[in-house]
C-alpha positions in Angstrom: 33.3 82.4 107.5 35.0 80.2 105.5 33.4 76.8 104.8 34.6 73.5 104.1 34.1 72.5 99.9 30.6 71.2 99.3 30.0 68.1 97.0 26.9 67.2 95.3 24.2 64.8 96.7 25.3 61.2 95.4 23.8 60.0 92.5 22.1 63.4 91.4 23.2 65.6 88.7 24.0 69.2 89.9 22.3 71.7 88.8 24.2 74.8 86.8 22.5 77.1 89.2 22.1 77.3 93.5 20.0 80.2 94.0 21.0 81.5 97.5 18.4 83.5 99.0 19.4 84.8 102.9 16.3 85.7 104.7 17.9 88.4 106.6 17.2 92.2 106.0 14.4 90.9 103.5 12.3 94.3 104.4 8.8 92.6 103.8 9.6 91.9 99.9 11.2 88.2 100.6 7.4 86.6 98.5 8.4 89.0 95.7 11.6 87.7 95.2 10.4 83.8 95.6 7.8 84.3 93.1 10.2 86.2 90.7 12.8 83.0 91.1 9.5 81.1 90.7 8.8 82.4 86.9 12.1 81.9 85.1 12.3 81.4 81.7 14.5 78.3 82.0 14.3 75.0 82.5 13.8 74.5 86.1 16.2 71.7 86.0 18.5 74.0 85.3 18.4 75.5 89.0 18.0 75.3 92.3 16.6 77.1 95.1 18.2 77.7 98.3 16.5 80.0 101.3 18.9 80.2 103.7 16.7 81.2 107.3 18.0 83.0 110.4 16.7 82.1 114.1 14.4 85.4 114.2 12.6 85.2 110.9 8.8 85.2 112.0 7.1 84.1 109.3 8.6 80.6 109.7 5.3 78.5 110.2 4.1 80.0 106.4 7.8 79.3 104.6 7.6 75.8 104.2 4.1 76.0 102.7 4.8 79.1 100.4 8.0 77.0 99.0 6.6 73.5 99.0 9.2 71.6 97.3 10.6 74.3 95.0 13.2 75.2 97.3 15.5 73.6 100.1 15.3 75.1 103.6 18.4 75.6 105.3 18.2 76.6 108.8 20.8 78.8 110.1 22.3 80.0 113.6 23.8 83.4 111.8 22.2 86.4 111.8 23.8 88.1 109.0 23.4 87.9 105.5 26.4 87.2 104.3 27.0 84.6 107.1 23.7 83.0 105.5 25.5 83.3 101.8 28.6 81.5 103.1 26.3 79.0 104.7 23.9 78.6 101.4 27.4 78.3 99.2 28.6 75.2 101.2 25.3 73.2 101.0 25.4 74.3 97.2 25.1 71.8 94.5 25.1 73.9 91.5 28.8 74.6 89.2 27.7 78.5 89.5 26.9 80.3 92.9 24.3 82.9 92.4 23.8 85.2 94.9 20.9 87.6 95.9 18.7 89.0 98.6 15.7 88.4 99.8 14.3 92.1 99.2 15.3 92.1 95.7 13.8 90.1 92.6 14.7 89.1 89.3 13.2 89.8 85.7 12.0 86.0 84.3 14.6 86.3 81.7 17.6 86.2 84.4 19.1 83.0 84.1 18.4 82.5 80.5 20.7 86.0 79.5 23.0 84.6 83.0 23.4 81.2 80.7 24.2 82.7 77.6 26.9 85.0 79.6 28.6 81.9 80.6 28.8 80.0 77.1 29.8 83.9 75.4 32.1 84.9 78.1 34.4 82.1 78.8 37.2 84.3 80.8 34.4 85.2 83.0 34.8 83.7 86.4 32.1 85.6 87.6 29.7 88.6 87.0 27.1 91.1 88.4 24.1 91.7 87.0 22.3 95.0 86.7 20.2 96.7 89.8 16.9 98.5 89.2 16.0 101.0 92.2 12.5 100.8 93.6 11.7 103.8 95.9 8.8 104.9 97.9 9.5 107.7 99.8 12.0 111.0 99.4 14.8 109.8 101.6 14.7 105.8 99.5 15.1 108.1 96.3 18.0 109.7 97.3 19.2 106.4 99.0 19.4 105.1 95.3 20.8 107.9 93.5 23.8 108.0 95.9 24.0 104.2 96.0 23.8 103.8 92.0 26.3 105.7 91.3 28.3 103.9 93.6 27.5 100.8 92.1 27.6 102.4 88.8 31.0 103.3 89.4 32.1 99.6 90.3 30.5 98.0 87.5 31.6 100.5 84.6 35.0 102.0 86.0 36.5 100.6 88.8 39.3 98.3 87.8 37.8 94.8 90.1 35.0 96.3 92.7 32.4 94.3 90.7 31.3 91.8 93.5 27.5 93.2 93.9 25.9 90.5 96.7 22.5 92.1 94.8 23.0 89.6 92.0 26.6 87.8 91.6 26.8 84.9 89.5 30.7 82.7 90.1 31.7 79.3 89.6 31.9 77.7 92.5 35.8 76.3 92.7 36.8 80.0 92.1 34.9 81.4 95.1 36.1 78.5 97.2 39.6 79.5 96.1 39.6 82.6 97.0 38.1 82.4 100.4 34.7 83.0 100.0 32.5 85.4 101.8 33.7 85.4 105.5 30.8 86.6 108.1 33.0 88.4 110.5 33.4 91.0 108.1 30.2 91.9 107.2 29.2 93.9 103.8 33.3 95.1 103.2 33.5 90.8 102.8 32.6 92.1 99.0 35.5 94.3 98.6 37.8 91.5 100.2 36.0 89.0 97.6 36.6 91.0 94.7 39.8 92.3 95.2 41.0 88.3 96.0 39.3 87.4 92.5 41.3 90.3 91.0 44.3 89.8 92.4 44.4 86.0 91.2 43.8 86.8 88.1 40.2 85.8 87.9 38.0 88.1 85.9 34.2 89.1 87.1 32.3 91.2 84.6 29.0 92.8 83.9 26.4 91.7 82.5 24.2 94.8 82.3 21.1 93.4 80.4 19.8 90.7 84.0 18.2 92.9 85.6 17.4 93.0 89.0 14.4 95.4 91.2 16.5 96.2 94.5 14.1 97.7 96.9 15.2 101.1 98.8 14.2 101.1 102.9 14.8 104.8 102.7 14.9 105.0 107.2 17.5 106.8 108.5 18.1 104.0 111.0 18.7 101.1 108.5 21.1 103.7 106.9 23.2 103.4 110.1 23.1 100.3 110.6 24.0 99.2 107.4 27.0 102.1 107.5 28.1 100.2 110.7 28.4 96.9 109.4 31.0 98.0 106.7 33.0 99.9 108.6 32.9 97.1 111.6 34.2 94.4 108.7 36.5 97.1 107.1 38.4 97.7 110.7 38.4 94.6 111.4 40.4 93.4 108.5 42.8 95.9 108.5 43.6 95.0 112.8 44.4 91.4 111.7 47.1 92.8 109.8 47.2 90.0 107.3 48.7 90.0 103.7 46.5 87.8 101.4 46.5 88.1 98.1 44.6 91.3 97.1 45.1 92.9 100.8 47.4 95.5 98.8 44.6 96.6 96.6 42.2 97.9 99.5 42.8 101.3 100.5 43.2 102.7 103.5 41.1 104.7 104.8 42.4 108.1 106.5 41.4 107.4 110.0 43.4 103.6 110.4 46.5 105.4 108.7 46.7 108.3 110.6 45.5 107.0 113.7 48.9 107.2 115.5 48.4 111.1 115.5 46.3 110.5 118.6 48.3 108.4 120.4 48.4 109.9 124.0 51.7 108.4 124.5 53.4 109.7 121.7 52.0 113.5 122.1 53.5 113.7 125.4 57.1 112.9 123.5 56.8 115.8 121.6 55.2 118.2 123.8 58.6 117.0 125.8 60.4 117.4 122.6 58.9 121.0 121.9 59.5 122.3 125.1 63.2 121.0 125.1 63.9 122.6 121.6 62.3 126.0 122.4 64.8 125.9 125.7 68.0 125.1 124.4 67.0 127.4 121.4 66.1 130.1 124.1 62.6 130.8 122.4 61.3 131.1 125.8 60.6 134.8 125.2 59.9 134.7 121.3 58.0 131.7 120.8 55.7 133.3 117.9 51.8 132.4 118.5 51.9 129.9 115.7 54.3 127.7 118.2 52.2 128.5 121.1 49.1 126.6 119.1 51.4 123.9 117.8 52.5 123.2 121.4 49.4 123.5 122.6 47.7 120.8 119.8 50.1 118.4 121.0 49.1 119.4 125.1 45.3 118.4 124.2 46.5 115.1 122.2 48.5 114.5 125.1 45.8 115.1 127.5 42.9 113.6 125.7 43.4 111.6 122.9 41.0 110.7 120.2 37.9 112.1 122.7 38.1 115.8 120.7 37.6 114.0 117.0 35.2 111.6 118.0 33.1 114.0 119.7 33.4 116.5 116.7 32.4 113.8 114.2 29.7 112.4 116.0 28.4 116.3 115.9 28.6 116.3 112.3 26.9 113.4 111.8 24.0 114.4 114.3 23.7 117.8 112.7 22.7 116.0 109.5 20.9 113.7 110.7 18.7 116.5 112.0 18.9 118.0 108.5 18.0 115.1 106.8 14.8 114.4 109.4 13.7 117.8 108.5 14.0 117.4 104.8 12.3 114.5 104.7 9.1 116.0 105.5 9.2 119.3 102.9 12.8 119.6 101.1 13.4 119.4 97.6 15.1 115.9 96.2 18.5 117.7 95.2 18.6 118.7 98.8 18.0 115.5 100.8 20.6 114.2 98.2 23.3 116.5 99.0 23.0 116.5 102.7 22.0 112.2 102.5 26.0 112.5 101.6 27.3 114.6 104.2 25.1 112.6 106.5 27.2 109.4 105.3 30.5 111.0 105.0 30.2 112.3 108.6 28.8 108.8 109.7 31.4 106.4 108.1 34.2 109.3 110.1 32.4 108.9 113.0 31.9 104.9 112.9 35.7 104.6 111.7 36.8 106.3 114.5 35.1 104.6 116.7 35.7 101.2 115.8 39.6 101.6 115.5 39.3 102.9 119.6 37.7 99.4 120.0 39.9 97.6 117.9 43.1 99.6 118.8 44.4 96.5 121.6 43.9 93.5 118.9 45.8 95.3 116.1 48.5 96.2 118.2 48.5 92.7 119.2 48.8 91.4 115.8 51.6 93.8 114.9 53.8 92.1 117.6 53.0 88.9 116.2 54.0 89.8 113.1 57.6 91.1 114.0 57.0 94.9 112.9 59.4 97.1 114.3 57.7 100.6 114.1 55.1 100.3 116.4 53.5 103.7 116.2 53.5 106.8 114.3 52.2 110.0 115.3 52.6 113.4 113.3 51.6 112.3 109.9 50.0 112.5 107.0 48.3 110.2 104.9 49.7 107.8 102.4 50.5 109.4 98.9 52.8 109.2 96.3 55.3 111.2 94.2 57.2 110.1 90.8 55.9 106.8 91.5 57.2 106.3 94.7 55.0 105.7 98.2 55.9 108.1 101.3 54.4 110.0 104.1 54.5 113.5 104.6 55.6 113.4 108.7 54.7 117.3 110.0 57.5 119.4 111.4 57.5 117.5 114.8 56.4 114.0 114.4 57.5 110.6 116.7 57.4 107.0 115.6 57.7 104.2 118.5 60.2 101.7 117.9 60.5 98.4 119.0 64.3 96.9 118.9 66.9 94.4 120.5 69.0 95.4 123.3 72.7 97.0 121.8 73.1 99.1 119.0 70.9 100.0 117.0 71.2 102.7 113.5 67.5 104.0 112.8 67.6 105.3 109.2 64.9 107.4 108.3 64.8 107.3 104.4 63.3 110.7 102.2 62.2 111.4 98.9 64.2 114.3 97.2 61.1 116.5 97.7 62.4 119.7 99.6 65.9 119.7 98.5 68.7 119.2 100.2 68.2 117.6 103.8 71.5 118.8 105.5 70.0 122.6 105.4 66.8 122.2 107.4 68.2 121.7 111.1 66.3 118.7 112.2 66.6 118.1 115.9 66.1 114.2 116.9 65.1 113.4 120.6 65.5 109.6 121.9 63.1 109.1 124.9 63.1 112.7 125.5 66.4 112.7 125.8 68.5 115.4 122.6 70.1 112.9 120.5 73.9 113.8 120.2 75.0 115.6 116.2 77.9 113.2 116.4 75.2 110.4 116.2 73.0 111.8 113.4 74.6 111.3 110.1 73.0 113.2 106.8 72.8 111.2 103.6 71.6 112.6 100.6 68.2 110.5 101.0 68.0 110.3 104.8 69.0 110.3 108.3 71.0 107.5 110.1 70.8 107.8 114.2 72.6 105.5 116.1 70.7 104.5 119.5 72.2 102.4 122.2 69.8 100.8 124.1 70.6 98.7 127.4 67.3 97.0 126.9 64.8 95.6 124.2 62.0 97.6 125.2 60.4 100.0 123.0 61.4 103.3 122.6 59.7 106.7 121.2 62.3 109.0 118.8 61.2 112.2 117.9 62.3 115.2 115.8 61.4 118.9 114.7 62.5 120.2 111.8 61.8 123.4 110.1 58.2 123.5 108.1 58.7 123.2 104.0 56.2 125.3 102.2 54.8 123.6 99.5 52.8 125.8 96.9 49.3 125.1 96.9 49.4 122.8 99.8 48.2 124.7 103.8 49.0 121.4 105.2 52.2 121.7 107.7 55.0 119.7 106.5 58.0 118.0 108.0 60.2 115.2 106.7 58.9 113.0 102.9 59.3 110.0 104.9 59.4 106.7 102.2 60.6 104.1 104.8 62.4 103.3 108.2 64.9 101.1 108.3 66.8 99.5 111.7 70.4 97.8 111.4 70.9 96.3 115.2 74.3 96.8 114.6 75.8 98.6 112.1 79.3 96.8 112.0 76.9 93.3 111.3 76.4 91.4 107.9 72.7 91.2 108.9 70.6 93.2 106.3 68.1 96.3 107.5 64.7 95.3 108.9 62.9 97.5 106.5 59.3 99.5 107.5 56.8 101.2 104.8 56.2 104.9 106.3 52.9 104.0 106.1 
């Protein structure tokens, strides 16, 4: 949710400080953090106090009189907290944006060391201060250790993941700048947040001596949930497809960029494609059991899609659930630790997977209207890099879906110099099914040009098998080093390459 800029009241000074306090998820501790607000060391003209309240919060009647006039009341529609921030940060009057939550609470020395920050740390156009766990049961403990280090890790390591919605401190014209928290995208509306700060230059730093007591639920449930939320925001960024500054400093995760490997569609090209070699190779009576389970991968992808990895994550995440509910009772720390991470791991696969099904129709929408020509890719690995250069392993059958103008069209397939020479591995290439003729393949030393004719400008699926390059040290199958595609309509025309990142 982006806002409109807020201005301050007329006629009143603005405060350095809006305290914005979101009501949501407070988890019975929202008194603790008024009163620890409420006994600041400062002046308390120095800030201001803004408790931003969603429809369903039930202790409304006893708000009004617990704040009296310390604090303004803003009374929301959202129910998420960081639609209430975004709400709180446009009816703010203050020069710096502080934000918290309602089940956390500061020490009384916060804004005093926060104010001497900003006077000793000019270049700052933000920071984070420091979070304190407070547990009460085995699974919060464990919640905290693998959340701390998390955060840890961000404060102290990561180059610009510093935005902790805990306790952030910015000037105001720099969040507005860079977007500020949008709602739709739930808790991964940090990452966007920082990585927009980062990659326009602004710097957000640490100031490890404010502390702040963050209090640990420590349900199973609440875990979920909050899970959810970030991977809901997370796919939902990447299926707009935009290109903001900072969108090339969030990774992708494994199960957007290799989610093409399931495409129904696409498996059925190479199953075609697999049978068709294995014919006019006459491996009919050979094919080695290897092939057969190759073959048959690409049968069940064909057949069922995503179903088989959803269902075998969601397993995994069950099964530790079920762990974790028994530890909870008798196991040691060190053990609801380790499997609190497997839980997660398996969860966030699960989640991922199952939002990007959901999503699948809107991103493919907004890759149409952004005029990308490779559509689809199935038969690949993740994103990596070698000698400094981004590719994509493809595996030794693999089939991209192409969308192109009616005519001719040259599909160059560009490679890294990883497995030597490219004219010595037989690669086969199959247009709609269809063997694609040797007199229209031309081997360069870094790639493969195919010529297509197409009577029409619908999309088409090209597909090729190649033989498997052993890598040493690496059991995964490989195919083609694939760096980029690129499509020439014509290749007697002036007009320059539509070029596509493997990835």
């Amino acid at each position: 949710m982006i806002m409109p800029k807020s201005q301050p009241a007329s006629g009143a000074e603005p405060p350095l400080f809006s305290i914005i306090i979101p009501l949501e998820y407070h988890r019975g501790q929202w008194e603790q953090s008024w009163q620890g607000w409420t006994q600041q060391t400062v002046e308390r003209s120095l800030y201001e106090i803004i408790l931003v309240v969603p429809p369903d919060f039930s202790p409304r009647e006893s708000l009004a009189a617990l704040a009296g006039n310390g604090a303004r009341l803003e009374f929301a529609e959202s129910v998420h907290d960081i639609g209430l921030c975004a709400i709180g940060a446009h009816k703010a009057r203050g020069r710096y944006l502080f934000f918290t939550e309602s089940h956390c609470w500061p020490e009384p020395d916060v804004l005093a060391l926060c104010t001497r920050a900003i006077d000793n740390h000019p270049d700052w156009a933000g920071f984070s201060c420091r979070s304190v766990p407070i547990c009460h049961n085995r699974l919060s403990e464990a919640e905290a250790d693998m959340y701390q280090a998390d955060i840890d890790y961000g404060m102290k390591v990561h180059p610009w993941r510093k935005v902790l919605d805990q306790c952030f401190v910015t000037r105001r014209d720099v969040y507005e700048e860079c977007g500020g928290l949008r709602e739709e995208l739930g808790h991964f509306a940090e990452w966007v947040l920082a990585a927009s700060y980062h990659a326009r230059g602004h710097a957000i730093g640490y100031l490890e001596e404010a502390r702040f007591h963050h209090y640990y639920i420590g349900r199973l449930g609440d875990l979920a949930m909050f899970t959810l939320d970030f991977v809901q925001g997370e796919i939902r960024y990447l299926s707009e497809g935009k290109r903001g500054p900072g969108s090339e400093l969030l990774e992708i995760p494994r199960e957007w960029s290799c989610q093409d490997n399931f495409d129904s569609g696409l498996a059925r090209h190479l199953v075609g494609a697999l049978v068709r070699d294995g014919v006019s190779r006459d491996l009919r009576e050979s094919a080695s059991l290897r092939q057969l389970r190759v073959l048959s991968r690409w049968v069940v992808l064909a057949a069922l899609g995503d179903r088989p990895e959803r269902g075998a994550a969601r397993l995994a995440a069950f099964r530790a659930c079920c762990v974790l509910t028994v530890l909870g009772l008798a196991g040691s720390r060190a053990s609801i630790s380790r499997w609190l991470k497997r839980y997660i791991a398996a969860l966030i696969d699960y989640q991922r997977l199952d939002c990007i099904r959901r999503c699948r129709p809107v991103a493919r929408r907004a890759l149409m209207r952004s005029g990308e020509r490779v559509l689809a890719q199935a038969g690949f690995h993740a994103w990596e890099t070698w000698h400094g250069r981004g590719f994509r392993w493809s595996e030794p059958e693999a089939a991209v879906r192409i969308s192109v103008e009616p005519g001719h069209t040259v599909v160059r397939i560009e490679c890294l110099d990883v497995r030597g020479p490219l004219d010595g591995i037989g690669v086969r290439f199959y247009c709609d099914g269809a063997r694609v003729p040797d007199t229209s393949i031309v081997v360069r030393g870094d790639g493969f040009d195919v010529s297509v004719d197409r009577p029409s400008g619908d999309a088409f699926v090209l597909a090729w098998i190649c033989a498997r390059f052993a890598a040493v040290g690496d059991e995964r199958r490989l195919g083609l080093p694939v760096a980029a595609i690129d499509l020439t309509s014509d290749e007697r025309s002036d007009t320059p390459p539509v070029r596509v990142k493997a990835g």
